[in-house]
Every structure is written in structure tokens, then in C-alpha cells.
Backbone as CSV, one residue per row, in Angstrom:
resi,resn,N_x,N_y,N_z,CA_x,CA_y,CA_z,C_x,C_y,C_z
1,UNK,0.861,-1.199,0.000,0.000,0.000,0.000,0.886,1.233,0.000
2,UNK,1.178,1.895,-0.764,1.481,3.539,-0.616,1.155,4.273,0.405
3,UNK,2.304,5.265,0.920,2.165,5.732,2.262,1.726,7.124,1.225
4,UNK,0.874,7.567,2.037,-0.459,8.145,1.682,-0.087,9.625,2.842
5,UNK,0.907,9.471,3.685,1.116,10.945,4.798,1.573,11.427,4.117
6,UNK,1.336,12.843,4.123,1.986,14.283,3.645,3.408,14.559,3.818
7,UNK,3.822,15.343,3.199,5.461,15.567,3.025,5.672,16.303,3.994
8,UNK,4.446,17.604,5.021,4.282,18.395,6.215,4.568,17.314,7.236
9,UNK,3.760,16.162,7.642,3.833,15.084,9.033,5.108,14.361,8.701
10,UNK,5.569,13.790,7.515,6.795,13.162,7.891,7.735,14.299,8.423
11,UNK,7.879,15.494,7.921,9.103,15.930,8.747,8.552,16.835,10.153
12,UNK,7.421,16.324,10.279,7.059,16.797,11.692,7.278,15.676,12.719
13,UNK,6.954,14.576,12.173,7.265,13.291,12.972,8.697,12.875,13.175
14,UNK,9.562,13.377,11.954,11.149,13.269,11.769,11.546,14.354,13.123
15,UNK,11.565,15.512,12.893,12.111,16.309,14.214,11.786,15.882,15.396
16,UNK,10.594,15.307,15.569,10.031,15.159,17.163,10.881,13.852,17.466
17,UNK,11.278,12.916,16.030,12.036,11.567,16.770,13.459,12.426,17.429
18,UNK,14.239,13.412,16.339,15.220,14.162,17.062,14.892,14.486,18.275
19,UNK,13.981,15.358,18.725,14.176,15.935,19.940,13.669,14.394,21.187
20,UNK,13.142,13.560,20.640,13.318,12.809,21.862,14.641,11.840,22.144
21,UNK,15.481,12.036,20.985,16.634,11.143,20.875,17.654,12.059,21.661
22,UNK,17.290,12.899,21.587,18.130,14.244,22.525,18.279,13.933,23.963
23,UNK,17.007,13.675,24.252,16.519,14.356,25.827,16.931,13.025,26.417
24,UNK,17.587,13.153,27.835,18.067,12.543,28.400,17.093,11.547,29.202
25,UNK,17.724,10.263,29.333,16.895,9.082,29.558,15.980,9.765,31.122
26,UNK,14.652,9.208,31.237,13.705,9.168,32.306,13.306,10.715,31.883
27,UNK,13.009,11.580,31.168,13.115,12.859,30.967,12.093,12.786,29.996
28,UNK,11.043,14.250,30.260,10.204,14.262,29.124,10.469,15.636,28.756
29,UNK,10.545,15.287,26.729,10.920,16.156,26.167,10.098,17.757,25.971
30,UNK,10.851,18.678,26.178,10.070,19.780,26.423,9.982,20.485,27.670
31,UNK,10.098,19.126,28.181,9.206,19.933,30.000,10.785,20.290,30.841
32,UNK,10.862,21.581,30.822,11.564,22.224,32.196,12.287,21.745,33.337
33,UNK,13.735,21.342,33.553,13.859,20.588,34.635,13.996,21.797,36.080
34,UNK,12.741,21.642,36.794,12.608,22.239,37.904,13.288,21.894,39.100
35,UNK,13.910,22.528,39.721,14.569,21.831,40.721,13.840,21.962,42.082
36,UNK,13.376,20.967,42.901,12.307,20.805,43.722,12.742,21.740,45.018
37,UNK,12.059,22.974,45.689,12.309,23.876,46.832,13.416,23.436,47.647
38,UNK,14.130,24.575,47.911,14.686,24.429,49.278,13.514,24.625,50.021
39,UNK,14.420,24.214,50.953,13.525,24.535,52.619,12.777,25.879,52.947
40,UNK,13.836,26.459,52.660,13.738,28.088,52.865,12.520,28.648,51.833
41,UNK,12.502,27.677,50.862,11.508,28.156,49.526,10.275,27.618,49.685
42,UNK,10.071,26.789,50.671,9.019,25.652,51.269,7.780,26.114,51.915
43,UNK,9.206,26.943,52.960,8.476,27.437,54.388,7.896,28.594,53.709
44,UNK,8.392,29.592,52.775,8.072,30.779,52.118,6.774,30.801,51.531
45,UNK,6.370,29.553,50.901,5.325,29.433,49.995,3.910,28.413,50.606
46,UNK,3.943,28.912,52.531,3.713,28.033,53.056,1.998,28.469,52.726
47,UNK,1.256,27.463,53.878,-0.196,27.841,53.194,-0.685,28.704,54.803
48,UNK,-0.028,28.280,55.534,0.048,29.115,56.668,0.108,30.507,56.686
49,UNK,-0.265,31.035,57.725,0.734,32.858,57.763,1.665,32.409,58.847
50,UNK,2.430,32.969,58.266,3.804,32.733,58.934,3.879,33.758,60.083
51,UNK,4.634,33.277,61.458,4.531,33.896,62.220,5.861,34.487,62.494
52,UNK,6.604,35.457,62.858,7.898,35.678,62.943,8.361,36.841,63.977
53,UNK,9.164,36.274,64.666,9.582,36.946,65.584,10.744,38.132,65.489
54,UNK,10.297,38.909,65.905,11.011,40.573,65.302,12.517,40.062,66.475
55,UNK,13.930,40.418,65.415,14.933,40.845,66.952,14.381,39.307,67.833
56,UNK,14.386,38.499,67.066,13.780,37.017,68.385,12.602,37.570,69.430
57,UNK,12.164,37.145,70.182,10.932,37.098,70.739,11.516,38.915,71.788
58,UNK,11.248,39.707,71.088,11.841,40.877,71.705,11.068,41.529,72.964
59,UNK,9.421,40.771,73.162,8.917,41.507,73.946,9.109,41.115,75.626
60,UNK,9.563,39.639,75.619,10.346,39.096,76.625,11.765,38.713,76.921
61,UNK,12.828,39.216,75.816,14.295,39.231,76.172,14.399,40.258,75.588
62,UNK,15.823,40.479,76.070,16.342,42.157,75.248,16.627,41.909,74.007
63,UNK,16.232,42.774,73.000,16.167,42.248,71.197,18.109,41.764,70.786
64,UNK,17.491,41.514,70.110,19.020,40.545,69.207,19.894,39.805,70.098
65,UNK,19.276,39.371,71.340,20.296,38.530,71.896,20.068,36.754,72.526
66,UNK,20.857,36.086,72.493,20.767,34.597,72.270,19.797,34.144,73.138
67,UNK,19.113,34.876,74.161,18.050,34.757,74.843,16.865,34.965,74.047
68,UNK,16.924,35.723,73.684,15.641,36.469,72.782,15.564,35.721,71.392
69,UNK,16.326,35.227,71.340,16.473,34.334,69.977,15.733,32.554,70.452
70,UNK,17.042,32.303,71.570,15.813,31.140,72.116,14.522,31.246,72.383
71,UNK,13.743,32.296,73.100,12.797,32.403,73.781,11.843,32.223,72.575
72,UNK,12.100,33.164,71.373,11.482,32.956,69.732,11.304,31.613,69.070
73,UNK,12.300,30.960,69.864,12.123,29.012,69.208,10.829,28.702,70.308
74,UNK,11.006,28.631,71.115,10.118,28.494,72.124,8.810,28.478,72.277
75,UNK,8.453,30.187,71.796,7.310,30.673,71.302,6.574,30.029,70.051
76,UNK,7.235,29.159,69.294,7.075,28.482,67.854,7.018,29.645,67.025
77,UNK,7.863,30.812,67.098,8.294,31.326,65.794,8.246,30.847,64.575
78,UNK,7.629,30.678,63.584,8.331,30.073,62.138,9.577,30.730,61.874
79,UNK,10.113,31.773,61.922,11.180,32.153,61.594,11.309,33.200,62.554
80,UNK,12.695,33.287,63.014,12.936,34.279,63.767,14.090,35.905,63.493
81,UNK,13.548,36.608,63.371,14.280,37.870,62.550,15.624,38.645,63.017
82,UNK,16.640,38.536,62.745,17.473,39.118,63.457,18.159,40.460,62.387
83,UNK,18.960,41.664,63.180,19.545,42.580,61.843,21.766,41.874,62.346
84,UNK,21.904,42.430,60.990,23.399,42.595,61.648,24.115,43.638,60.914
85,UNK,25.633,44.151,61.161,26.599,44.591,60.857,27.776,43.859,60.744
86,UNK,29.019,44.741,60.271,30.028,44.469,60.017,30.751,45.023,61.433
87,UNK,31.676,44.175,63.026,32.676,44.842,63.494,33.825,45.955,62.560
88,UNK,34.710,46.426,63.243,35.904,47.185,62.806,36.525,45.737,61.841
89,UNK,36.969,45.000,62.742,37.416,43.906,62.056,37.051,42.823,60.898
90,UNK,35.519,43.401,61.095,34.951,42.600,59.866,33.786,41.294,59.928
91,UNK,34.060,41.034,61.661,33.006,39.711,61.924,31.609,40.285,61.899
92,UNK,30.784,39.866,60.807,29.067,39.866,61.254,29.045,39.844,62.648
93,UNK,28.138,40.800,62.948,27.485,40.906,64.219,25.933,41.509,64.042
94,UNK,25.466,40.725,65.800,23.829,41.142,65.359,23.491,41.815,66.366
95,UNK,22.713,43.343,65.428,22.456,44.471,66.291,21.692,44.809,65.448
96,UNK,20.707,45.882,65.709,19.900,46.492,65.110,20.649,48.067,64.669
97,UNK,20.874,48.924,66.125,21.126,50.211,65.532,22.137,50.352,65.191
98,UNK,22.344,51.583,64.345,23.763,51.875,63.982,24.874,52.329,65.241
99,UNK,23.972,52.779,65.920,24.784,53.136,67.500,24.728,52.180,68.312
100,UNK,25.471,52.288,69.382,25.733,51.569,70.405,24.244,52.091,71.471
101,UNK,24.510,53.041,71.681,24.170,53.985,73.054,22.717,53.338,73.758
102,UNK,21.812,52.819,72.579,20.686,52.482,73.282,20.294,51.437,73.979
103,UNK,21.263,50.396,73.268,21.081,48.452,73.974,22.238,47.773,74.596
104,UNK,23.335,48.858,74.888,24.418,48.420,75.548,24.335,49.817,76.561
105,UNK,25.715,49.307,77.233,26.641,50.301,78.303,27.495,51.475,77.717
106,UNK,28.200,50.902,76.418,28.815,51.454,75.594,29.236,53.137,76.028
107,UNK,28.061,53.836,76.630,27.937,55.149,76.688,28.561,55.453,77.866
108,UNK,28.363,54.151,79.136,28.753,54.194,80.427,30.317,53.401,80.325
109,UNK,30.382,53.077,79.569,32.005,52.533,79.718,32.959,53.294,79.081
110,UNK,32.362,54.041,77.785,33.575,54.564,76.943,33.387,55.950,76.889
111,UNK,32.366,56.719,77.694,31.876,57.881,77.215,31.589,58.144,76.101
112,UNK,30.933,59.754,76.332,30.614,59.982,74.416,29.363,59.801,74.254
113,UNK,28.831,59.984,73.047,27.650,59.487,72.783,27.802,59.057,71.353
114,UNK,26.405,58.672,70.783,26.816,58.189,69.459,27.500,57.046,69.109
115,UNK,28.052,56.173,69.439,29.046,55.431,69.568,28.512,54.633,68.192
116,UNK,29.395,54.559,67.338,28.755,53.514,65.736,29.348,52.361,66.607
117,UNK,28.591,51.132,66.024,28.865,49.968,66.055,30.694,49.307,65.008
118,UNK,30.432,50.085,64.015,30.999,49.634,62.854,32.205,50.284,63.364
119,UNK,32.665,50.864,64.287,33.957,51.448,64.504,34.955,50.641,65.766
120,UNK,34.128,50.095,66.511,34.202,48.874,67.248,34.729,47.146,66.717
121,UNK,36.314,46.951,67.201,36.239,45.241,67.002,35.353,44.204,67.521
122,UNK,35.108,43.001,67.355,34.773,42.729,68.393,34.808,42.137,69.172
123,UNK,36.306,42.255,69.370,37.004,42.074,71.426,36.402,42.952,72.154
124,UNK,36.037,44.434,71.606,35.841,45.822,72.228,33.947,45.180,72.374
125,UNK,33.395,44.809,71.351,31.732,44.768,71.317,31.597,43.661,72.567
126,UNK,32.470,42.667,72.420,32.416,41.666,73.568,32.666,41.929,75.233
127,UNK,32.808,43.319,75.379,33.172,43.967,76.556,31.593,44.490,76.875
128,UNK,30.456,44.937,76.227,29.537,45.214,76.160,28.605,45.017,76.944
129,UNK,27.727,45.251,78.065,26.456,44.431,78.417,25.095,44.947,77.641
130,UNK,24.458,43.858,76.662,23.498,44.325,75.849,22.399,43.480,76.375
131,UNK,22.049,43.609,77.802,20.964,42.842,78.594,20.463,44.229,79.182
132,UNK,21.049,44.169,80.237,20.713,45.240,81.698,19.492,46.397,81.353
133,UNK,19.830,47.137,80.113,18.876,48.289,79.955,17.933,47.322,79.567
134,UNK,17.506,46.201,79.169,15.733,45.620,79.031,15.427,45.262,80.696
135,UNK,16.217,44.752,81.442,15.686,43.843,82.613,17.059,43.643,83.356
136,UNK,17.890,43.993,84.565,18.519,43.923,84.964,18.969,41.924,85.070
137,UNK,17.706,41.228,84.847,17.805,39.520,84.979,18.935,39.276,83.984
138,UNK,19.061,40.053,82.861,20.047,39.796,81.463,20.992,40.231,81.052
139,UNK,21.613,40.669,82.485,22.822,41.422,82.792,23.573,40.301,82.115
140,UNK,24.872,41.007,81.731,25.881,40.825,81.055,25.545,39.983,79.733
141,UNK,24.167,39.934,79.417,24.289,39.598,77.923,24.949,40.006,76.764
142,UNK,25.710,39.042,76.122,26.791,39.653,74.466,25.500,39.812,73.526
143,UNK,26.669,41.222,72.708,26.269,41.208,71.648,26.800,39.719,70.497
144,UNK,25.449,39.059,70.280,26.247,37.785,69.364,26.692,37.961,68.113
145,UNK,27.494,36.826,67.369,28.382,36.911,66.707,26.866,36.617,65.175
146,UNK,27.120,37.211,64.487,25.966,36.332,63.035,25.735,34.497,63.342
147,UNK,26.757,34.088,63.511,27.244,32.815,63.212,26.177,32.158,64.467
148,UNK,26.755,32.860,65.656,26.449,32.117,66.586,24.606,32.570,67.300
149,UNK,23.884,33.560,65.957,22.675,33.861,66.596,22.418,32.655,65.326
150,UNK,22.703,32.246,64.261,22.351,31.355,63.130,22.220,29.623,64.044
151,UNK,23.002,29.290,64.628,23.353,28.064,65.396,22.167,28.183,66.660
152,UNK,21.470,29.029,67.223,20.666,29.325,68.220,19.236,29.254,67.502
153,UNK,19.236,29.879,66.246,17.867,29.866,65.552,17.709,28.484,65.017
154,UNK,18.757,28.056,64.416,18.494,26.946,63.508,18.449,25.548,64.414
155,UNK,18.262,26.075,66.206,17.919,24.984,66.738,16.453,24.566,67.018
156,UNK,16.016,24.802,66.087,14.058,24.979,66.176,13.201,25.546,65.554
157,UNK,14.113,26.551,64.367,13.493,27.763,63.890,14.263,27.754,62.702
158,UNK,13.887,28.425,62.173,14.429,29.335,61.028,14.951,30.718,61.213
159,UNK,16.377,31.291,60.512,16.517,32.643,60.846,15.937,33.610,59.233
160,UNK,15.498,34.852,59.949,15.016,35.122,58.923,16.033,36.738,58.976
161,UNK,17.269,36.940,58.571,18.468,37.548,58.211,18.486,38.621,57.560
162,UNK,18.355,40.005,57.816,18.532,41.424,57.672,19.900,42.239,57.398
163,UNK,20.045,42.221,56.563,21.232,43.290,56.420,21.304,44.516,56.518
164,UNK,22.066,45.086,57.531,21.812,46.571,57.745,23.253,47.151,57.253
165,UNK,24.350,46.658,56.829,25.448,46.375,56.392,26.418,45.642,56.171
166,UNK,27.276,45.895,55.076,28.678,45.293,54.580,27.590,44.435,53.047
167,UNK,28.745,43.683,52.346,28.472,43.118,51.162,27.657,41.710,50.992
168,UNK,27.086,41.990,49.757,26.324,40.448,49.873,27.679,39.081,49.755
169,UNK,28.650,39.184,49.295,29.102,38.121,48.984,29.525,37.098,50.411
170,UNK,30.166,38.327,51.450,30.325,38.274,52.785,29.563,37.540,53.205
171,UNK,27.804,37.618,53.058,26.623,36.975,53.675,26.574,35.998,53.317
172,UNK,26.537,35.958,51.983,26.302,34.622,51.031,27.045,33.435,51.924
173,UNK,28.433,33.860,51.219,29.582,33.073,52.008,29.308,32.390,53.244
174,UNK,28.981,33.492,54.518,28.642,32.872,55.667,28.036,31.511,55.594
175,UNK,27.064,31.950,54.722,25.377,31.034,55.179,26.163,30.068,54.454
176,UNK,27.056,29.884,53.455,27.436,28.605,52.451,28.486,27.869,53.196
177,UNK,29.039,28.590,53.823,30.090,27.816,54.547,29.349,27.152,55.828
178,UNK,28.620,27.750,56.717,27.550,27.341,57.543,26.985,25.519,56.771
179,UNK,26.367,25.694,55.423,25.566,25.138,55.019,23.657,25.538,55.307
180,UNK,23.717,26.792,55.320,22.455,27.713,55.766,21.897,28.270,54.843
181,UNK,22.462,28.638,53.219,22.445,29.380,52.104,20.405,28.738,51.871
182,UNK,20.450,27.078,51.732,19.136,27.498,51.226,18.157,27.002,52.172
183,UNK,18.108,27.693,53.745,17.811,27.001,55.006,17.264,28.527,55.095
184,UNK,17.524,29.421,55.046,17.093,30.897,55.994,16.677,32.282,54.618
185,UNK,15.970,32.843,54.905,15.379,34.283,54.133,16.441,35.451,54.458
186,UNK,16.892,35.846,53.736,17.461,36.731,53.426,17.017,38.412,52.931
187,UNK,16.835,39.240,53.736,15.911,40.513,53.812,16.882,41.708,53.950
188,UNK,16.646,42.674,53.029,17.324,44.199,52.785,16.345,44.938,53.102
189,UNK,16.156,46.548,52.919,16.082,47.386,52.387,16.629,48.016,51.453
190,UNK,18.124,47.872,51.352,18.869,47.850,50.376,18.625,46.681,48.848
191,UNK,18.072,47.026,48.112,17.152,46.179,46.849,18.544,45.783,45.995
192,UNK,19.320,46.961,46.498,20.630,46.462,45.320,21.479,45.376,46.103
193,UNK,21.599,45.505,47.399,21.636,44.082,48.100,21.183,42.929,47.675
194,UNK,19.776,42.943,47.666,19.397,42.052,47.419,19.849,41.554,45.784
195,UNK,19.500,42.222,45.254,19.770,41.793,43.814,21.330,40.836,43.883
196,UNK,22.331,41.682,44.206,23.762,41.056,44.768,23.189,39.639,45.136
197,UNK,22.783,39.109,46.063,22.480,37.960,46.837,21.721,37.126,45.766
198,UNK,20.819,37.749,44.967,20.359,37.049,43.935,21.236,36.808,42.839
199,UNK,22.181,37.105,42.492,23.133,36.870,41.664,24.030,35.975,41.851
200,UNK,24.881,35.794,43.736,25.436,35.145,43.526,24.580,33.826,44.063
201,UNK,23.541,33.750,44.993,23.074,32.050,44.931,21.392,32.298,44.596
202,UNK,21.309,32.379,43.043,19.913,32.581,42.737,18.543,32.119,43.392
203,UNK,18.974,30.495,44.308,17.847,29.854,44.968,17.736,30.384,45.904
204,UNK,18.662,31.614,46.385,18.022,31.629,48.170,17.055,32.282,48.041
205,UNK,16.071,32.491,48.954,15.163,33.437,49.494,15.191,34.143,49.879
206,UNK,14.911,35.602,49.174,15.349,36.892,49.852,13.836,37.246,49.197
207,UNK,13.849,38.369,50.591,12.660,39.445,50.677,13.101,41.176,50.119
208,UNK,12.502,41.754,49.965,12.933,43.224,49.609,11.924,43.854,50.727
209,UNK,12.394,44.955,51.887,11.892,45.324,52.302,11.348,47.206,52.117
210,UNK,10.477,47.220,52.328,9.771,48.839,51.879,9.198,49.715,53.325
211,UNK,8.715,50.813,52.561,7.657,51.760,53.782,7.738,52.495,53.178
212,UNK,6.511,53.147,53.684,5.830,54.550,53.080,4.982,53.549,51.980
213,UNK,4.291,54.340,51.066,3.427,54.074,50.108,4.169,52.840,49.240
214,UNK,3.686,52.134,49.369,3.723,50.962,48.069,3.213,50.922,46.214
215,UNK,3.709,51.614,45.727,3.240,51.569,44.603,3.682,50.411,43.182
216,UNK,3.121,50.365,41.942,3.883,49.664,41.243,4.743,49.633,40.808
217,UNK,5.125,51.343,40.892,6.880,51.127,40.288,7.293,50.592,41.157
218,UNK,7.355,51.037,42.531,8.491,50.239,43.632,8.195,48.696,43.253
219,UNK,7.421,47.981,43.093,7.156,46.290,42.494,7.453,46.264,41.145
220,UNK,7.663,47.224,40.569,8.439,46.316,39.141,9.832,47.130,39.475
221,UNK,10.784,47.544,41.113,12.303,47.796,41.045,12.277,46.570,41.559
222,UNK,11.370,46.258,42.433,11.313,45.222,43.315,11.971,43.835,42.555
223,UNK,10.957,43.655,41.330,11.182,42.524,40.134,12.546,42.410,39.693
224,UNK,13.507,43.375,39.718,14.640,43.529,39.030,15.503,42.717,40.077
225,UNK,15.237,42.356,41.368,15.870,42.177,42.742,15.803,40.538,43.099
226,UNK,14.963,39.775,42.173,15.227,38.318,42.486,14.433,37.684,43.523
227,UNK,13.784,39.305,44.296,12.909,38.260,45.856,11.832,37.743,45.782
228,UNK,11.491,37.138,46.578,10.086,36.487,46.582,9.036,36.896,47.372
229,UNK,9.759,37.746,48.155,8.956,38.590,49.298,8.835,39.686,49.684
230,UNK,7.672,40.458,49.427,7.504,41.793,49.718,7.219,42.362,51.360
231,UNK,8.227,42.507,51.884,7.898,42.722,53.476,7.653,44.417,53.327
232,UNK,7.055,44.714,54.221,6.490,46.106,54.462,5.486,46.930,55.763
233,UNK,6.005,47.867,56.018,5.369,48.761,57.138,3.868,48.350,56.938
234,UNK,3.205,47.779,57.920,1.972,47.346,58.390,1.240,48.222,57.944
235,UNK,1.527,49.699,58.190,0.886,50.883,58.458,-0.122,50.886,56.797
236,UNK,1.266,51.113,56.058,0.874,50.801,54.714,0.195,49.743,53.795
237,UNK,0.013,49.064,54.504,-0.738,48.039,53.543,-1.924,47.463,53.952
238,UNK,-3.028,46.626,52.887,-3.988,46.892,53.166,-4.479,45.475,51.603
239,UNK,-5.490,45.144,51.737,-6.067,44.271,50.899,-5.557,44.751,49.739
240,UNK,-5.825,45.972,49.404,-5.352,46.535,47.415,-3.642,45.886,47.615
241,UNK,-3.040,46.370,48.302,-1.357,46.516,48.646,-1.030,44.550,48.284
242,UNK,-1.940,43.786,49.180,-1.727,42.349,49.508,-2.022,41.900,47.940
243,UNK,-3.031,42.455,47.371,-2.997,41.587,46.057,-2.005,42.419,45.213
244,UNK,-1.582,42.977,45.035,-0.567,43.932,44.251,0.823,42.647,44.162
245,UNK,0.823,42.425,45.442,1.911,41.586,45.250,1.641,40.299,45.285
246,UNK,0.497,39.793,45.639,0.448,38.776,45.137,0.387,38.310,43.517
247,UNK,-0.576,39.109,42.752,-0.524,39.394,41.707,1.149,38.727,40.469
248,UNK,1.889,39.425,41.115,3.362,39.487,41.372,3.997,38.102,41.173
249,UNK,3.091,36.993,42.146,3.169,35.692,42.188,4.301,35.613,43.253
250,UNK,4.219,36.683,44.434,5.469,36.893,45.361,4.682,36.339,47.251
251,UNK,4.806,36.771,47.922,4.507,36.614,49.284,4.731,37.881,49.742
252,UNK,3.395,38.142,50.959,3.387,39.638,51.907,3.685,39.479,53.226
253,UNK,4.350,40.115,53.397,4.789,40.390,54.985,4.580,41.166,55.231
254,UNK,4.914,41.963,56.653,4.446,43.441,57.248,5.142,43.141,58.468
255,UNK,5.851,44.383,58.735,6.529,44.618,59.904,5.748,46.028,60.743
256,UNK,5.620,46.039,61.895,5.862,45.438,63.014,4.522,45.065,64.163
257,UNK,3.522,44.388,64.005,2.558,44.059,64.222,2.222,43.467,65.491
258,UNK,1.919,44.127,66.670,1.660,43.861,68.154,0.516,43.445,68.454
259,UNK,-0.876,44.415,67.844,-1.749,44.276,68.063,-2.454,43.100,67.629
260,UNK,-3.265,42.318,68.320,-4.166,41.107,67.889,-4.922,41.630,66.571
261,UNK,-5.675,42.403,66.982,-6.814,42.718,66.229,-6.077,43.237,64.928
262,UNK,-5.308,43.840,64.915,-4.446,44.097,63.470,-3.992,43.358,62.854
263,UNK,-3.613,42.301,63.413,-3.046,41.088,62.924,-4.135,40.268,62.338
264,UNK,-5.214,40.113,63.264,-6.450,38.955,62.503,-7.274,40.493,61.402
265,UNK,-7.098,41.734,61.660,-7.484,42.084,59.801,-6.702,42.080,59.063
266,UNK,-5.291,41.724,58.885,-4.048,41.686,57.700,-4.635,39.837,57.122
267,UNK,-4.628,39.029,58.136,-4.999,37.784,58.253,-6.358,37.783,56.857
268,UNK,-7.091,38.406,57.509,-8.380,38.503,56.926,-8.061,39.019,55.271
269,UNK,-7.623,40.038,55.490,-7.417,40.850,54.079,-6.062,39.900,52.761
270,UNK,-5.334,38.667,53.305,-4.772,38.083,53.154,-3.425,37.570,52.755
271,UNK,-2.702,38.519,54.019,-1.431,38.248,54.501,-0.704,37.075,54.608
272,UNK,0.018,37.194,54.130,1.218,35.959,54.409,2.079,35.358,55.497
273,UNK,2.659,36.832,55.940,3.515,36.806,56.882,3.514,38.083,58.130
274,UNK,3.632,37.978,59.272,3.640,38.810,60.245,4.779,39.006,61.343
275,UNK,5.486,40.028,61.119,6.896,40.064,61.960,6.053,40.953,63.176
276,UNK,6.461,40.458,64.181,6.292,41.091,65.312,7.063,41.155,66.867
277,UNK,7.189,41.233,67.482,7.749,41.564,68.855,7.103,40.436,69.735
278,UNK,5.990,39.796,69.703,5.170,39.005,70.528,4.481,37.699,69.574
279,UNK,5.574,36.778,69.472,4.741,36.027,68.465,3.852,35.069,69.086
280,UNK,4.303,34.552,70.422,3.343,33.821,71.378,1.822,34.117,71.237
281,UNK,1.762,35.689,71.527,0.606,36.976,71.239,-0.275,36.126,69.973
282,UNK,0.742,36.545,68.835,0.275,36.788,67.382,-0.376,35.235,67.199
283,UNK,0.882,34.314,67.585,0.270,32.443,67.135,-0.846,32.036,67.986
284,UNK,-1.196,32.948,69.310,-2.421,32.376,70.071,-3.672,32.964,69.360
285,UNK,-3.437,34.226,68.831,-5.081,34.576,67.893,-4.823,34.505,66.459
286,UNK,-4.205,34.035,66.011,-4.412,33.828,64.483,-4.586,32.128,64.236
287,UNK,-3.922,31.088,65.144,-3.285,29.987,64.789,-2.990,30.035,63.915
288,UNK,-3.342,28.651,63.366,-2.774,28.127,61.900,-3.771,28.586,60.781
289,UNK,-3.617,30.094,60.657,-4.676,31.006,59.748,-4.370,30.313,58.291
290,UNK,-5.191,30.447,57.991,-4.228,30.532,56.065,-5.025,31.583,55.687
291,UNK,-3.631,31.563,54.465,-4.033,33.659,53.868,-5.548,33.608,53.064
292,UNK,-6.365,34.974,53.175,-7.151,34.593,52.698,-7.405,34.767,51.045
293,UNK,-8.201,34.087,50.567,-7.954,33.701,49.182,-8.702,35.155,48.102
């Protein structure tokens, strides 16, 4: 019998035998090889609202310190938030302000005021008591090292990692040498940070953080930055704000959220994520919310 197919299907049927002679055994041709979440990408895209502890559970230890970091595992934090800097010498350290003067002695030991962090080694930061001004009970608490608030979180928790300075590669590094790179969220304000961090380990999870008005340009600088997460001043956002970025195909957060009742209308309006000071607070009236749809 005469083959009767068109001169169009044989060489449509001819290429398709190529491209499956191509594609590597157990593999279907065409389809995308996705590489299945990190952890960090897991917890991010959870169906939960995530609960997260500002500075570790800050409203019962003094913020950024290995107390306040445990107390945040404790509380069942999903992730617990810490900021850091660069010492004189160069070791990550975790602090929030750029000064000394408000969460240490610093002012009472060295005089002066003002005191930058970043001008300080830290043999000199380790001389510090960054307890006493929350609660005299937390006297002589250190300022901790990055490393060693990462080893405290990651005993129960997740850290969820702020840069308030020095370079992304520095960070990167840490978390890779750690083995933490695709274990913890990674959060700026600095967007060109972030972008950095997205460049050099594209899978981690980084957030871009904002305030003041949210608009779409800031979400398409945002886009240029690699994150997955739009964290932002509570104040500002609002159901329009939450789908904006969802839209996006990203995740919402909001910093700094105390109140119950604020928390179950972000909940409502359908929030993702909630950094706060009291997560005990936040996980006893929201529970296991999921965002709303």
C-alpha cells in the first residue's frame, strides 16, 4: 500500500524523533527541569501565615540577643528575625542600631555618645552588656556573633536575616560555609543588596523590604531584585497593597505588628507573613490562619 502521509507530518514526525533522541533518559521532552524547593523556599510558599519573631521574641528578652532568639524558638516562631553589621574587624554581628548607646553600656564605659557599632572590634563589642537596659535579669548579655545567633535559631526555627550592612558576597559566604544558604530568608532594604544575593546564589530566598506608600513602580524595582517577598510597614498596607503583590506571584509580609486585632485584619485581608515583637501573642489569635484567598 502507498504511504499516503503528507510531506508536512513526515518531517514533523522526523524532528520530534530528534528531539526525543536528545533528551536525556527518564526525561520528558520539552518539560523544564525544575529543581524541587529548598527549605527556605518551602516554608516561604507556606499555606500558613507565617509567624515571625522581630529581633527574636523581643517583647520578653532584650532584642538581638541569644536569649531572645531562644525564647522565639520556644514561642514556635516560624522564623525568627534578626539585623546585623560588620565589626571594625569585619566579623558579622547582630544588632539592630547603627549606634551603640541604646542596647548596651557602651555610653557608660567609653563615654561619648553616638558610639557607631561599625567602629568597634569585636574584642571591644564583647566587653559590652546588651541585657541590663531591658531587665537587669540579662545582665551581662553579648552582643552575638551572626554565626552564633544562626546556630541558636536553627535549633528549632528558622533565621530570617537582615542586612543593615557590609556586602552580599560576605553573607552569602557565611550562610554557604555554615551550610544555611538554602535554610534561611534573606531581607534588605537595600534592593541592590538584594539583587547582589540574587546573583550570587539565585535559589536563596530573599525578601525586599519597603515603607511609606507601596506603589507599582516600587514592584516592578522590586522585580529587578530576584525576591520572593515583599515585606512592608503594616501601616501601609492593606487588601489593594496584599494583592498587588500577590498578583506578582510573590509573598506579603508586614513589619511590626503587636496588636491582635491588626493582625487577625491583615490575616483577613490576606497576609502571608507577620513580623512582630510578641509572636506567642500573634500564634495564640491567628493559629494556623491561612491567607485569605
Amino acid at each position: 500500500m502507498p504511504n499516503l502521509q503528507p510531506l508536512w507530518w513526515t518531517r514533523v514526525c522526523w524532528l520530534v524523533a530528534i528531539v526525543l533522541s536528545r533528551a536525556p533518559l527518564g526525561s520528558t521532552a520539552g518539560a523544564a527541569d525544575v529543581p524541587p524547593p529548598t527549605p527556605a523556599q518551602k516554608l516561604v510558599r507556606s499555606q500558613r501565615v507565617l509567624v515571625i519573631g522581630h529581633r527574636g521574641n523581643s517583647s520578653i528578652a532584650p532584642e538581638n540577643t541569644v536569649a531572645a532568639f531562644q525564647s522565639a524558638v520556644e514561642a514556635r516562631a516560624d522564623l525568627v528575625e534578626l539585623d546585623y553589621y560588620h565589626s571594625a574587624d569585619g566579623v558579622p554581628v547582630v544588632f539592630h542600631d547603627k549606634t551603640l548607646d541604646r542596647t548596651t553600656d557602651a555610653v557608660h564605659r567609653w563615654g561619648g555618645e553616638k558610639i557607631e557599632l561599625v567602629t568597634k572590634t569585636l574584642a571591644e563589642l564583647r566587653q559590652l552588656d546588651a541585657g541590663s537596659w531591658f531587665d537587669a535579669r540579662f545582665k551581662g548579655a553579648a552582643i552575638p556573633t551572626l554565626e552564633e545567633a544562626l546556630r541558636t535559631i536553627h535549633n528549632g526555627s528558622i533565621a530570617l536575616v537582615e542586612h543593615k550592612q557590609g556586602d552580599a558576597r560576605s553573607c552569602v559566604e557565611l550562610l554557604q560555609r555554615m551550610e544555611l544558604a538554602d535554610q534561611v530568608v534573606v531581607q534588605s532594604f537595600d534592593w541592590e543588596f538584594v539583587r547582589d544575593c540574587h546573583g550570587l546564589a539565585p535559589r536563596m530566598a530573599l525578601a525586599a523590604l519597603g515603607k511609606e506608600e507601596l506603589t507599582e513602580e516600587k514592584l516592578d524595582a522590586i522585580a529587578a531584585t530576584g525576591a520572593s517577598v515583599v515585606g512592608w510597614d503594616h501601616k501601609h498596607v492593606g487588601r489593594a497593597q496584599i494583592e498587588a503583590i500577590h498578583r506578582r506571584g510573590w509573598q506579603a509580609w508586614v513589619y511590626t505588628v503587636n496588636d491582635p486585632a491588626r493582625a487577625r485584619e491583615l490575616v483577613a485581608a490576606g497576609i502571608d507573613g507577620i513580623i512582630t515583637d510578641a509572636p506567642a501573642l500573634v500564634r495564640s489569635e491567628i493559629g494556623e490562619a491561612v491567607p485569605a484567598e
